[in-house]
KEDREN-985410 format. One record per residue (C-alpha): residue number from 1; residue in one letter; z, x, y. Coordinates in nm, 4 decimals. Layout:
BEGIN
[NUM,"a",[Z,X,Y]]
...
% end
This chain:
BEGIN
[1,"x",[2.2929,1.0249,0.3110]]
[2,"x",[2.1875,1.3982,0.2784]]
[3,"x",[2.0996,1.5377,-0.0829]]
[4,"x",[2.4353,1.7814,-0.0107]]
[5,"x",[2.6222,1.4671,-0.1047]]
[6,"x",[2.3902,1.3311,-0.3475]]
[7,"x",[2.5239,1.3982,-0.7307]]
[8,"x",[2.3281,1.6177,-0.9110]]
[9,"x",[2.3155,1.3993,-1.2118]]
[10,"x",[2.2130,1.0070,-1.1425]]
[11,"x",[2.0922,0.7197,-1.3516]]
[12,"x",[1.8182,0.5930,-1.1422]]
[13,"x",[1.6038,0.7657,-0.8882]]
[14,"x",[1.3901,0.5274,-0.7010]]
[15,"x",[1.0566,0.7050,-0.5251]]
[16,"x",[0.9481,0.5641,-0.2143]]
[17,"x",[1.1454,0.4105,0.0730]]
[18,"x",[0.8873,0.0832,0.1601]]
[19,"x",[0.8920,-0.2689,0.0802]]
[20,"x",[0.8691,-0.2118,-0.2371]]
[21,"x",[1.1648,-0.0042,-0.3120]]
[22,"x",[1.3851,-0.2035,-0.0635]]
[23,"x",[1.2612,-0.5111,-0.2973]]
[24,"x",[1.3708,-0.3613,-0.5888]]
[25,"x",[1.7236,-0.2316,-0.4802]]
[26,"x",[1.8030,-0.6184,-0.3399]]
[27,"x",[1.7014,-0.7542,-0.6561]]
[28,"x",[1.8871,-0.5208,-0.8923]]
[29,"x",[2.2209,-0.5831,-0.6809]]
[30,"x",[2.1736,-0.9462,-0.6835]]
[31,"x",[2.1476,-0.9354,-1.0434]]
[32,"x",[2.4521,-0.6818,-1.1105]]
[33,"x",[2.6620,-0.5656,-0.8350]]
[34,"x",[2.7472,-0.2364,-1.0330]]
[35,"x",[2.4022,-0.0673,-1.0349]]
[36,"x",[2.5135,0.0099,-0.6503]]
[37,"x",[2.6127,0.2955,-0.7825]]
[38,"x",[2.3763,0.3749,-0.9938]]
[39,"x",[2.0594,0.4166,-0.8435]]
[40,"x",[1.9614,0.6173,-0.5615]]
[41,"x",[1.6088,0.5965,-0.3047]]
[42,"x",[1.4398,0.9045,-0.2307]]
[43,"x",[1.1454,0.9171,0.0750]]
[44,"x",[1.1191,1.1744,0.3261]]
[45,"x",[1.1996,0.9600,0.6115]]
[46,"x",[1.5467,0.8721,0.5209]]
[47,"x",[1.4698,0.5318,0.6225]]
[48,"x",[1.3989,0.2151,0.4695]]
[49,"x",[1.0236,0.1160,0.5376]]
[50,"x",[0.9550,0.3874,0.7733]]
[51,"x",[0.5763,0.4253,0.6724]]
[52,"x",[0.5286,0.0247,0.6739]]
[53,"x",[0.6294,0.0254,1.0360]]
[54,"x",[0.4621,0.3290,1.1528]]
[55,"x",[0.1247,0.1897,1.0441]]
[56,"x",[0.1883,-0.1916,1.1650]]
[57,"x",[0.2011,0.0141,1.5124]]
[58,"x",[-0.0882,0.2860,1.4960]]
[59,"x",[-0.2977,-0.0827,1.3948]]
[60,"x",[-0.1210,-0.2530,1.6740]]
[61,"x",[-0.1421,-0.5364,1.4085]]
[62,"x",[0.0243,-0.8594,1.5511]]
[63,"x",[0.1304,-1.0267,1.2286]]
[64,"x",[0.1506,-0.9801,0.8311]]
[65,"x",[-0.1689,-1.1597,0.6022]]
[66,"x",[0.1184,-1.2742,0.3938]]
[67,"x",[0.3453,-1.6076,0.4335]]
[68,"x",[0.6947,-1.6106,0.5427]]
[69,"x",[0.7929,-1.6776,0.1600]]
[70,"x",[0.6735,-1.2754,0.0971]]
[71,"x",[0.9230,-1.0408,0.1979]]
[72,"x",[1.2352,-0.8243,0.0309]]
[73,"x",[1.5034,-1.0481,-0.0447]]
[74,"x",[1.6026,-1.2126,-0.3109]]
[75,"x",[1.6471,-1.5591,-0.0860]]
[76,"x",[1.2106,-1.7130,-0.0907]]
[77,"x",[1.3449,-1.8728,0.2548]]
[78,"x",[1.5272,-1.5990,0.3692]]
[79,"x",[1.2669,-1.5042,0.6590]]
[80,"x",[1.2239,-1.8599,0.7665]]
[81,"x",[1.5986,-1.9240,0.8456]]
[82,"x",[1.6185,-1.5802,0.9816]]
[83,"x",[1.3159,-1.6797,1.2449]]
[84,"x",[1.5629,-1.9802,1.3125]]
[85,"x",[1.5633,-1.9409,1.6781]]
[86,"x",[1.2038,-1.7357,1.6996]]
[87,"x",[0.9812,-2.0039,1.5439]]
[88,"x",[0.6715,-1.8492,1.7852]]
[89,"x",[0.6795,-1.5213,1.6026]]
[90,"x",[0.5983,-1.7439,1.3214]]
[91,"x",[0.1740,-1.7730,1.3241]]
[92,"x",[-0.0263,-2.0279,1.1747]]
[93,"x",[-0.1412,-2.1250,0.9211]]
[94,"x",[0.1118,-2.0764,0.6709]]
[95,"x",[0.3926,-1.9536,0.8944]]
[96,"x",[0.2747,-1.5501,0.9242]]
[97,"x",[0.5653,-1.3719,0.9869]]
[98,"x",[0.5041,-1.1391,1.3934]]
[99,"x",[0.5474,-0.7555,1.2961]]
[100,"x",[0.8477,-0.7556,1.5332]]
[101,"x",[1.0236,-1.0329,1.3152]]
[102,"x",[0.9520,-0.8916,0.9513]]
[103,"x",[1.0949,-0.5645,1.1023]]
[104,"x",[1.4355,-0.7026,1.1989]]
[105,"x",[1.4783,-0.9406,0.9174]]
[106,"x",[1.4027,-0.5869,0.6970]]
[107,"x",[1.6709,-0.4211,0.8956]]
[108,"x",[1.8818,-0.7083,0.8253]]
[109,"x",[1.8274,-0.7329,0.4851]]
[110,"x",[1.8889,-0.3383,0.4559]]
[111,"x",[2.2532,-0.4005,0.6565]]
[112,"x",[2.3364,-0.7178,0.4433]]
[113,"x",[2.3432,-0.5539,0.1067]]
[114,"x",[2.4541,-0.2527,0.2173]]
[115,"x",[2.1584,0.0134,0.1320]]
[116,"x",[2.1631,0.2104,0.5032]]
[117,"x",[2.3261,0.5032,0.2494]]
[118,"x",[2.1363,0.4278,-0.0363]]
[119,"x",[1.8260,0.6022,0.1221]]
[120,"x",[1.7908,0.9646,0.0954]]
[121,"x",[1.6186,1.1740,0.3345]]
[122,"x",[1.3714,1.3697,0.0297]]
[123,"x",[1.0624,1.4545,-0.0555]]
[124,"x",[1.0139,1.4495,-0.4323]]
[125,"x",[0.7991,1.7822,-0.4852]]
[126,"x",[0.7234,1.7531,-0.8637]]
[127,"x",[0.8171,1.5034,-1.1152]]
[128,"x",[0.9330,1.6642,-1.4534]]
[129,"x",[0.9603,1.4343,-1.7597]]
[130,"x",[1.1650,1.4662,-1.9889]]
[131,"x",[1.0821,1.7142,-2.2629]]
[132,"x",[0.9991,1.5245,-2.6127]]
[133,"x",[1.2912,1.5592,-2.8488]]
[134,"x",[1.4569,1.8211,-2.6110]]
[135,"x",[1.6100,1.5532,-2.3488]]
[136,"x",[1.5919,1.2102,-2.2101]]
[137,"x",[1.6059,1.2949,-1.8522]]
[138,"x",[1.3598,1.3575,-1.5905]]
[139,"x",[1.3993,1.6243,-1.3503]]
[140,"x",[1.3063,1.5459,-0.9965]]
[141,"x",[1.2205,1.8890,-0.7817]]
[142,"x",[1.2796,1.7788,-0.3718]]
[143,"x",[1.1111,1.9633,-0.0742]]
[144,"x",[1.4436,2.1554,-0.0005]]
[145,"x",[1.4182,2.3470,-0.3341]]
[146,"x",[1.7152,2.1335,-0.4928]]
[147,"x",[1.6951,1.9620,-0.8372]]
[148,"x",[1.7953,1.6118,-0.9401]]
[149,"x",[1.8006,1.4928,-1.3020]]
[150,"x",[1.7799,1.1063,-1.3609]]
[151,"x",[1.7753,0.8685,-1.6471]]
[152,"x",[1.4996,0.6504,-1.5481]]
[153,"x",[1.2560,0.6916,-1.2460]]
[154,"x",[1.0885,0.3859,-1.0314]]
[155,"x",[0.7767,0.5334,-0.8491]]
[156,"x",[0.7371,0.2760,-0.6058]]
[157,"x",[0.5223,0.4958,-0.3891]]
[158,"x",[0.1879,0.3446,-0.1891]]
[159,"x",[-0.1376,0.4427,-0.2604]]
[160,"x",[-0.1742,0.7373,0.0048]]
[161,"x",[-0.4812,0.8928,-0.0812]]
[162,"x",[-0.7463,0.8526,0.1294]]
[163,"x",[-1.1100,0.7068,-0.0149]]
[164,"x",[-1.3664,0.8769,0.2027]]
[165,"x",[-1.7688,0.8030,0.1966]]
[166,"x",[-2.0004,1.0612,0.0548]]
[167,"x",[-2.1594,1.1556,0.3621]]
[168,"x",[-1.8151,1.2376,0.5239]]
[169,"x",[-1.7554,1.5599,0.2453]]
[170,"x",[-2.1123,1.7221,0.3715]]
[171,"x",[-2.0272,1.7123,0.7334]]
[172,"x",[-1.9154,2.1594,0.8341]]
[173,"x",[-1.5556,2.1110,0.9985]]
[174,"x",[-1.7199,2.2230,1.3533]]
[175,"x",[-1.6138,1.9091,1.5091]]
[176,"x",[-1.2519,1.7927,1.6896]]
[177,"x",[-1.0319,1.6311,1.3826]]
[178,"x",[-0.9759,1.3320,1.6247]]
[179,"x",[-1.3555,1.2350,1.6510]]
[180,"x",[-1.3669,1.1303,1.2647]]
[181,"x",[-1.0632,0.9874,1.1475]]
[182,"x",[-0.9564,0.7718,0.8280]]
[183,"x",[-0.7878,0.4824,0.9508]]
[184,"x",[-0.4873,0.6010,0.7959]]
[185,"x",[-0.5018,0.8875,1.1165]]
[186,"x",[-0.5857,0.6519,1.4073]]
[187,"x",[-0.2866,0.5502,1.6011]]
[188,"x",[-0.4399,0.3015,1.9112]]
[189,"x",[-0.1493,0.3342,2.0801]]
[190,"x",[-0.1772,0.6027,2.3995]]
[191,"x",[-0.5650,0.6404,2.2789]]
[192,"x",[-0.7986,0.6689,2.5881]]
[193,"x",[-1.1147,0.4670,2.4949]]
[194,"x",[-1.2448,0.3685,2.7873]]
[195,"x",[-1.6426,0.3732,2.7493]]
[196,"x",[-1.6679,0.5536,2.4320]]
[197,"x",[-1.9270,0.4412,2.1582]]
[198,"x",[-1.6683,0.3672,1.8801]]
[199,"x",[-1.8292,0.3463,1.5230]]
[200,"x",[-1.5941,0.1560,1.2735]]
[201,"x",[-1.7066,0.1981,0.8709]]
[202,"x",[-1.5724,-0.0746,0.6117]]
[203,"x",[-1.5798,-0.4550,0.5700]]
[204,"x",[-1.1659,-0.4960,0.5026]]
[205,"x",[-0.8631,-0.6776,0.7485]]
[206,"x",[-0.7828,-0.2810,0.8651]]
[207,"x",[-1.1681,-0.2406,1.0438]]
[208,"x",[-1.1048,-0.5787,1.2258]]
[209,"x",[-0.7776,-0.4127,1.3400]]
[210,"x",[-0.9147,-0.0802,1.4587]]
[211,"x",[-1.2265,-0.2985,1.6049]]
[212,"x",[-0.9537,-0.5526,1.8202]]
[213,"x",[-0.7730,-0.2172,1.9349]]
[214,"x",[-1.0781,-0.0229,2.0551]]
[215,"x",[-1.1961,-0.3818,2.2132]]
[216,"x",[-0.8528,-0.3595,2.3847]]
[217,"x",[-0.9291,-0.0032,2.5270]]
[218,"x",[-1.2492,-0.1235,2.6976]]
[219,"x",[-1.4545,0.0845,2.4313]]
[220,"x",[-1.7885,-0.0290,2.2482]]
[221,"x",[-1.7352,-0.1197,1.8615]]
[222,"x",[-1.9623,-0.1113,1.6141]]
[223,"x",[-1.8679,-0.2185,1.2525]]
[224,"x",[-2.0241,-0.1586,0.9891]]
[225,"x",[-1.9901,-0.2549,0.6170]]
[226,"x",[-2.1977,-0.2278,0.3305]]
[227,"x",[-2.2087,-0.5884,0.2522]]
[228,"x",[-2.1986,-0.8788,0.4670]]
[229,"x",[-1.8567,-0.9471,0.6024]]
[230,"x",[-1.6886,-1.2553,0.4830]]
[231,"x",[-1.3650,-1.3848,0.5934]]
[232,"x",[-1.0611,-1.5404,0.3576]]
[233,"x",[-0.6914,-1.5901,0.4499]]
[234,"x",[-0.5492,-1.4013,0.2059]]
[235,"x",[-0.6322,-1.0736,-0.0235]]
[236,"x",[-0.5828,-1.2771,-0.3363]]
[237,"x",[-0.5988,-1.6674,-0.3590]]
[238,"x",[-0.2782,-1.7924,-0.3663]]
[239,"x",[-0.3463,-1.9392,-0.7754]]
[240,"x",[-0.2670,-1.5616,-0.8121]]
[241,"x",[0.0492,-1.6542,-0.7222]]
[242,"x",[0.1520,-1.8304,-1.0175]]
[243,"x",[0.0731,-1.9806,-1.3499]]
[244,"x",[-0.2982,-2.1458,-1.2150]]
[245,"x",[-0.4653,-1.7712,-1.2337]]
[246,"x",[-0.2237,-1.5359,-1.4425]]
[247,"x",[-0.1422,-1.7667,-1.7200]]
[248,"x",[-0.5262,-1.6643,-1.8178]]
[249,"x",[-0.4999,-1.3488,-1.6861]]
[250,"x",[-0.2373,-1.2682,-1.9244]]
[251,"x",[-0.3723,-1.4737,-2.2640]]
[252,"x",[-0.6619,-1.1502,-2.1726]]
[253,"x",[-0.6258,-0.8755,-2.4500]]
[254,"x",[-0.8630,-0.6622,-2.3403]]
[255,"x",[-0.7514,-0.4321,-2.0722]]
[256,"x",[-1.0906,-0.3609,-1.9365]]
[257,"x",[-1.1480,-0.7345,-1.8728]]
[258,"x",[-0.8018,-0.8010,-1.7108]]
[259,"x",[-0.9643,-0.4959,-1.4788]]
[260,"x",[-1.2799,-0.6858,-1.3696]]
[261,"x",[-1.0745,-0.9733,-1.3584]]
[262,"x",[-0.8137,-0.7908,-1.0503]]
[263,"x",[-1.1814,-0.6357,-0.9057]]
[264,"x",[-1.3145,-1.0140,-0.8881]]
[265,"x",[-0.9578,-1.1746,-0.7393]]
[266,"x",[-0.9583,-0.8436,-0.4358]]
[267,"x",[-1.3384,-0.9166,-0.3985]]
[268,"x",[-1.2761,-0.5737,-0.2324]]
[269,"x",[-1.1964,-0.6245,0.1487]]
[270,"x",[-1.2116,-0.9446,0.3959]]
[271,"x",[-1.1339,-1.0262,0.7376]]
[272,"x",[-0.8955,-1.3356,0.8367]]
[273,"x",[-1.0618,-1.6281,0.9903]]
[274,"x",[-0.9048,-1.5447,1.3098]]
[275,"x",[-1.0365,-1.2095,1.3373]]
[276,"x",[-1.3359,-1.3398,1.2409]]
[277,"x",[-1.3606,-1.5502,1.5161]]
[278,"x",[-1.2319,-1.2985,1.7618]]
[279,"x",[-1.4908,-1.0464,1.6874]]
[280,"x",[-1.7903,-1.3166,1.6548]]
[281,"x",[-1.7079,-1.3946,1.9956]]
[282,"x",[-1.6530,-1.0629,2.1433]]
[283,"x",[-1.9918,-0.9847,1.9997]]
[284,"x",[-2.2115,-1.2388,2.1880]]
[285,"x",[-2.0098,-1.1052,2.4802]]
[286,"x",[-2.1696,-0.7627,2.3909]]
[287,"x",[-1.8373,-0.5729,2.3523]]
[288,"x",[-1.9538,-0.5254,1.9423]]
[289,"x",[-2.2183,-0.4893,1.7434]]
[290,"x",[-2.2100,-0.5973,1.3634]]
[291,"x",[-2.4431,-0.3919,1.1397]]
[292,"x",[-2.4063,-0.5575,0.7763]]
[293,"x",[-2.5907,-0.4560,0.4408]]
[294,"x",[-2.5487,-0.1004,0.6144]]
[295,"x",[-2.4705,0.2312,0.5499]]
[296,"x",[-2.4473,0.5850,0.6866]]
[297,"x",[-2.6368,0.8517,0.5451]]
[298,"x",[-2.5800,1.1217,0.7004]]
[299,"x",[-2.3763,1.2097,1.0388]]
[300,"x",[-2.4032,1.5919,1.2464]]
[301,"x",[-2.1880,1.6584,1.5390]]
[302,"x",[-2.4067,1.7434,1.7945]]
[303,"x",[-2.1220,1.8944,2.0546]]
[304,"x",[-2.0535,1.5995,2.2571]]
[305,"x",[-2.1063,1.3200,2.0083]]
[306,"x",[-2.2540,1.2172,1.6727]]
[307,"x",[-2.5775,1.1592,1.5245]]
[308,"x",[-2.5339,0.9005,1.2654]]
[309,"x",[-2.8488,0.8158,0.9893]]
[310,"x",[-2.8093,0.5514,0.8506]]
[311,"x",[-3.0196,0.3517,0.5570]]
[312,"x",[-3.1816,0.1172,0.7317]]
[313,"x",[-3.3687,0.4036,0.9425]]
[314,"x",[-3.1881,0.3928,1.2533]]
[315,"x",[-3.0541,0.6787,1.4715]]
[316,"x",[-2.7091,0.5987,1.6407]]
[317,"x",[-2.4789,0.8236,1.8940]]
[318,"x",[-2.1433,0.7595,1.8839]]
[319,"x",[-1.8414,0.9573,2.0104]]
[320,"x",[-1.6499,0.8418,1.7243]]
[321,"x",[-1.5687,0.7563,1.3510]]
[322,"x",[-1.3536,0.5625,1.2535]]
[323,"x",[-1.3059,0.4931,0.8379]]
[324,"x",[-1.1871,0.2060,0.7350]]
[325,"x",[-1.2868,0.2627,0.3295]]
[326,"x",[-0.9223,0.2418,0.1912]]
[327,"x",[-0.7148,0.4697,-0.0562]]
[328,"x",[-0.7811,0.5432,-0.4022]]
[329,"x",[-0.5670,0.4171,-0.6708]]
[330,"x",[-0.6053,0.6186,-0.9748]]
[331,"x",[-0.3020,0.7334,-1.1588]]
[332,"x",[-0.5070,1.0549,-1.2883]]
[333,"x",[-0.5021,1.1831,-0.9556]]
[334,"x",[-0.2077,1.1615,-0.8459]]
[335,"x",[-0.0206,1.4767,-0.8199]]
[336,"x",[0.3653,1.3525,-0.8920]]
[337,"x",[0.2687,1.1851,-1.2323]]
[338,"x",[0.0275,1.5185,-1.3160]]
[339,"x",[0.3094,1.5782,-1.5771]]
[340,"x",[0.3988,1.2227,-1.6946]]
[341,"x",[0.0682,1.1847,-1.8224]]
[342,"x",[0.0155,1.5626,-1.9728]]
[343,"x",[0.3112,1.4920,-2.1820]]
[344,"x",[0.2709,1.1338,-2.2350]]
[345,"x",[-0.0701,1.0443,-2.2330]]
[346,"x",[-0.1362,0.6936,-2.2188]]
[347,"x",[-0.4742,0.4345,-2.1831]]
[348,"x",[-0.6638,0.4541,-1.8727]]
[349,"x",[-0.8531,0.1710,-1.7443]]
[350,"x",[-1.0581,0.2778,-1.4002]]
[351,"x",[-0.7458,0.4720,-1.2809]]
[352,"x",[-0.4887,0.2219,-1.3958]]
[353,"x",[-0.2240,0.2996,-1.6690]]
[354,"x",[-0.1543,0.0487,-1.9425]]
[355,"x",[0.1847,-0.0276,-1.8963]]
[356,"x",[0.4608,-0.2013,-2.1887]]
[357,"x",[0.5329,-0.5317,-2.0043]]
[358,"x",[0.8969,-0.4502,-1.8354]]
[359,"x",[0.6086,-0.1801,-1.6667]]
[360,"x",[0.7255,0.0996,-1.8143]]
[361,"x",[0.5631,0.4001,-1.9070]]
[362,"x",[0.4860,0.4622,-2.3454]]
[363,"x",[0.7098,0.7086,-2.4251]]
[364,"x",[0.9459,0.7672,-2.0991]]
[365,"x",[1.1307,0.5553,-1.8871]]
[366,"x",[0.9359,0.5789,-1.5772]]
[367,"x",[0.8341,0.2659,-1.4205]]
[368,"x",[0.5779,0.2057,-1.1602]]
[369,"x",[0.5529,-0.0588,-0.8797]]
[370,"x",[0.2754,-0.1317,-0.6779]]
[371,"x",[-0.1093,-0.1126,-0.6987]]
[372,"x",[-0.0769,0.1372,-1.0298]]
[373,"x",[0.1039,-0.1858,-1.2425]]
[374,"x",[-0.1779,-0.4107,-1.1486]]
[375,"x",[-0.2984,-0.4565,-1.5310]]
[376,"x",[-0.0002,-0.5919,-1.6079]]
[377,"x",[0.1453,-0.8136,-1.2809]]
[378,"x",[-0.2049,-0.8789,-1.2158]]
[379,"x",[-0.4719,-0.8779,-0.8719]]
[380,"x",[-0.1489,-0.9145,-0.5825]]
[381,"x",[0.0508,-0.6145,-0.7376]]
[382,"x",[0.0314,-0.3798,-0.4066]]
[383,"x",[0.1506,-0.6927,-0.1863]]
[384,"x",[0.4977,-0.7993,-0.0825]]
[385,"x",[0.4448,-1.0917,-0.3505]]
[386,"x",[0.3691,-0.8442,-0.6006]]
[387,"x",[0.6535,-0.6580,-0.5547]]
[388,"x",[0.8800,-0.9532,-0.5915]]
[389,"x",[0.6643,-1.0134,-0.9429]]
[390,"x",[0.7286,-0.6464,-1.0500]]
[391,"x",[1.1141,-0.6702,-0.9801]]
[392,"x",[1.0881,-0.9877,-1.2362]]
[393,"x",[0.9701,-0.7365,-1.5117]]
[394,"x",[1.1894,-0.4094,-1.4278]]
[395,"x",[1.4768,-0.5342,-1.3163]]
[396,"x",[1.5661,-0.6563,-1.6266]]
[397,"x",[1.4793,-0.3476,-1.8047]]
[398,"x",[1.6791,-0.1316,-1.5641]]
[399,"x",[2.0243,-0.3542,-1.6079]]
[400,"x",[1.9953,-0.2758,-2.0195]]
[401,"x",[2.1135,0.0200,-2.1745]]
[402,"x",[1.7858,0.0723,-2.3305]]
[403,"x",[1.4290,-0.0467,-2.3371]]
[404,"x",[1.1934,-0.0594,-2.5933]]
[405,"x",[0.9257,0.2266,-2.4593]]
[406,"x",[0.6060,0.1348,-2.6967]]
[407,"x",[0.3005,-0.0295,-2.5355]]
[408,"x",[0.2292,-0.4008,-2.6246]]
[409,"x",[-0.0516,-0.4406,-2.8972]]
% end
């Protein structure tokens, strides 16, 4: 749908088109087929889980970290009966569903409840809360000048900020944009690598991508992380899952522990056992070099390639950077809830908001998804399983004609 057609007036505006959103909108129809018309999904492709896909193919990345059990729909084995006939593009361990296959079972899910319409092609500008004692509606300000008031806003946006090293922000901008990316830029496919000296910054499952793509392109990796590089098979351990981990996690009063806690679960980023493997043997084949416990100091372009310093002493040319350091997530700088917080300031623990437990904001309803509830649905909020434990708490919020908007004690 275009925002010609879209009422100006709506009870629920939903920001962000990913898995996230299209989790939320199959849960809140499964629990009352009347919010259909009630809520509405704003992202500027106009199409469910547009950025999701776009990056699963600039990674060329084969299959999700996450089990077939992770997805959208309200169905847990919804995937599995959907991969009925394509068992293969089901990976082991743990049945990881192909990119290919989570792709048409999200199409599927979008065309079995209906949502292809539900999806509006905006780009929310500027989020205005509503004024204290003046109104109870948000106004939401799109890209194509119009304005859309709503009752109660989900941001169920990613984390698209990019977290860049130190060193990067003293480099002069005389060098071509393509020579030092963040991974977030690099799209493998149609790249021309053959022979370059690729250098590959960061320890997480995204540099093992980027370092099996350049592989790919005949071009010479090296990766390098700041710690040694350990491998896992999932972001989280799967006690996160459930009562095992969060039962604790949520007995935790203190909001600055529950923080450490998330930091210690994430163990900040890992490679899968299978990448892992891959690049260990690619290495003794000489195609990549690890350099652990290492970091860049400094980096000049020198016309044709770079000069990279890093701590350990060394000297290094390479005719490219790739940065695999990840996206901040830190509420107070993002620019859509600039306003939320002016007018409705609330506690701040290392970027994340302390939510009331339906993850709602004190004050407003505005209710966040993703990476930014992570003190209250705990170390796997950003992941499809997350999302699935974030539609628990706001689903039942958004059904009821009211919510109680004060912060838990």
């Amino acid at each position: 749908m275009n925002t010609l057609e879209l009422p100006t007036n709506i009870d629920i505006a939903i920001i962000g088109g990913g898995p996230h959103a299209l989790t939320l909108a199959t849960h809140l129809l499964q629990k009352r087929k009347t919010m259909r018309g009630r809520f509405w999904v704003f992202d500027p492709s106009g199409t469910w889980m547009s950025r999701w896909n776009e990056q699963f193919s600039a990674l060329e990345i084969p299959h999700l970290r996450s089990p077939a059990v992770h997805h959208p729909d309200p169905n847990p084995h919804g995937l599995r009966g959907f991969a009925e006939n394509r068992s293969p593009e089901l990976f082991p361990p743990y049945d990881l569903p192909g990119t290919q296959l989570f792709r048409d079972f999200c199409e599927n899910v979008v065309q079995r409840w209906q949502l292809q319409n539900q999806i509006i092609s905006a780009k929310v500008m500027r989020l205005e809360p509503p004024k204290p004692s003046i109104n109870r509606r948000f106004h939401l300000h799109l890209e194509n000048g119009k304005v859309i008031t709503a009752r109660r806003v989900v941001s169920a946006m990613g984390n698209h900020v990019s977290q860049l090293p130190e060193w990067v922000k003293q480099i002069p901008p005389n060098y071509p944009p393509e020579r030092l990316c963040h991974s977030s830029q690099v799209k493998l496919p149609g790249l021309n690598l053959a022979g370059e000296r690729i250098l590959i910054i960061g320890g997480g499952l995204t540099s093992g991508h980027l370092a099996v793509g350049a592989i790919a392109g005949h071009a010479k990796v090296s990766l390098m992380s700041r710690r040694c590089l350990y491998e896992k098979l999932f972001d989280a351990d799967p006690g996160w899952l459930g009562p095992k981990y969060l039962k604790g996690f949520f007995a935790e009063k203190s909001w600055e522990q529950r923080w450490y806690l998330i930091q210690q679960a994430r163990n900040g980023g890992s490679l899968t056992p299978a990448i892992m493997t891959y690049l260990r043997r690619v290495s003794h084949e000489g195609k990549l070099t690890f350099h652990e416990q290492c970091q860049v100091t400094a980096a000049q372009w020198q016309g044709e390639n770079w000069q990279v310093h890093c701590d350990d002493g060394t000297t290094q040319e390479f005719d490219r950077i790739w940065l695999a350091t990840g996206n901040t997530l830190n509420v107070t700088t993002n620019p859509l809830l600039a306003e939320v917080l002016e007018h409705y300031p609330v506690p701040i623990v290392k970027g994340l908001p302390v939510l009331n437990s339906c993850l709602s904001w004190q004050g407003c309803e505005l209710f966040l998804m993703g990476g930014l509830a992570a003190l209250q649905v705990g170390p796997t909020a950003r992941n499809l399983s997350g999302a699935r434990m974030a539609c628990d708490r706001i689903v039942p919020a958004l059904t009821k004609a009211s919510v109680s908007l004060n912060l838990p004690a």
